[in-house]
N, C-alpha and C positions, 0 to 999 in steps of 0.2 A: 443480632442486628435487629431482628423484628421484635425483641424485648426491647431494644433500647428506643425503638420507633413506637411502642405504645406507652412508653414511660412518656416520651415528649407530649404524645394526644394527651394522655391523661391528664398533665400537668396545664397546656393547653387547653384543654375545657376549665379546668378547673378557675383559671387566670383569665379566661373569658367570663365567666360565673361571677368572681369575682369585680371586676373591672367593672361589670351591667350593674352592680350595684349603686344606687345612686345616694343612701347613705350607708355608708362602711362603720365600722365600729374598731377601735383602736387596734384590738386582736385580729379582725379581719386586712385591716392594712397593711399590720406587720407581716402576715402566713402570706398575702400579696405579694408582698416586697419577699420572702424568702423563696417562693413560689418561682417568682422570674428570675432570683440568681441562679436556682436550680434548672429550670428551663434552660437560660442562660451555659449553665456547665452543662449539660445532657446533648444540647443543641454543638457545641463546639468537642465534645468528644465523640458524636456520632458525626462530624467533620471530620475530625482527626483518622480516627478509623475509616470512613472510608479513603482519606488522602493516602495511607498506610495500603488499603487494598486497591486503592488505582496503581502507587510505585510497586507493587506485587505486578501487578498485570504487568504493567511498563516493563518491567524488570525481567518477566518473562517474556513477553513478548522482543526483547531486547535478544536473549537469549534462543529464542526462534529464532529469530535474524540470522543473526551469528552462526549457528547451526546451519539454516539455508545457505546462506555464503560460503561457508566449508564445503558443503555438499555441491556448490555447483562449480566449486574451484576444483573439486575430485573430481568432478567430471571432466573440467575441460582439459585439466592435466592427464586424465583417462585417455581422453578425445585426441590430445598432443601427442601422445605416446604410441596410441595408435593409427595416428597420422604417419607419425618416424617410423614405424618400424613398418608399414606398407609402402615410404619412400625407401627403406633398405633394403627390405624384398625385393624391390623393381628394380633399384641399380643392380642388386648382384643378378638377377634375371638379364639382365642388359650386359653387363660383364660376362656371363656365359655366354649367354647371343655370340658375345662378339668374341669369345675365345674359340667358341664353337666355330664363327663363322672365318678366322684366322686360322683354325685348325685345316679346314676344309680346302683354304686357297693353297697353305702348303701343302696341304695335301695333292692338289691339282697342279700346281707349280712343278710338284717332283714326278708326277706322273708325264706330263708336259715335256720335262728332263729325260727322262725314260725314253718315250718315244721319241724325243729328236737323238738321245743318245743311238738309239738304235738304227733309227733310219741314217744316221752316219754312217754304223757300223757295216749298214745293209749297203749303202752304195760304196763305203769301199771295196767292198768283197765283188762286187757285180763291175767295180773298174778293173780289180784283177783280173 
């Protein structure tokens, strides 16, 4: 790239050098005239190449994107998933709760049963 940047200087002074001249000589006009097609093609292919390593950049940098996007879509699918599964640890936490706390009223319900069975049993026995 910086060869093809001092090929243009060169050619450049050279077509300046020339041009300042104020009488040219038939040889000198013509290396003039082939002077600036060459400028001319030097100038348009050191375009071209850079157009070539800007679509590189772009192209990668497309490619970052793309990447980045991926990566934050793992995440929030990451994020979602461990959202779910901290909402289905809580309901079966809540499910236990309440089996647990179900457990416990039958529990007290039969004990409840118990003692009035018995105080039945107690005041029959104290009528006989």
């Amino acid at each position: 790239k910086q060869q093809q940047m001092h090929i243009v200087d060169m050619l450049s002074k050279e077509i300046q050098e020339l041009q300042s001249k104020p009488d040219r000589s038939a040889e000198e006009s013509d290396r003039l005239r082939k002077l600036m097609l060459e400028w001319q093609f030097q100038k348009r292919l050191q375009e071209s190449k850079q157009k070539d390593e800007d679509d590189e950049e772009e192209e990668e940098d497309d490619v970052d994107t793309m990447l980045i996007m991926q990566r934050l879509e793992a995440e929030r699918r990451a994020r979602l998933q461990d959202e779910e599964r901290r909402r289905q640890q809580q309901l079966e936490e809540m499910r236990k709760r309440e089996a647990e706390d179900r457990a416990r009223q039958e529990e007290e319900r039969r004990r409840q049963e118990e003692e009035r069975t018995k105080r039945d049993a107690e005041e029959k026995v104290m009528v006989l």
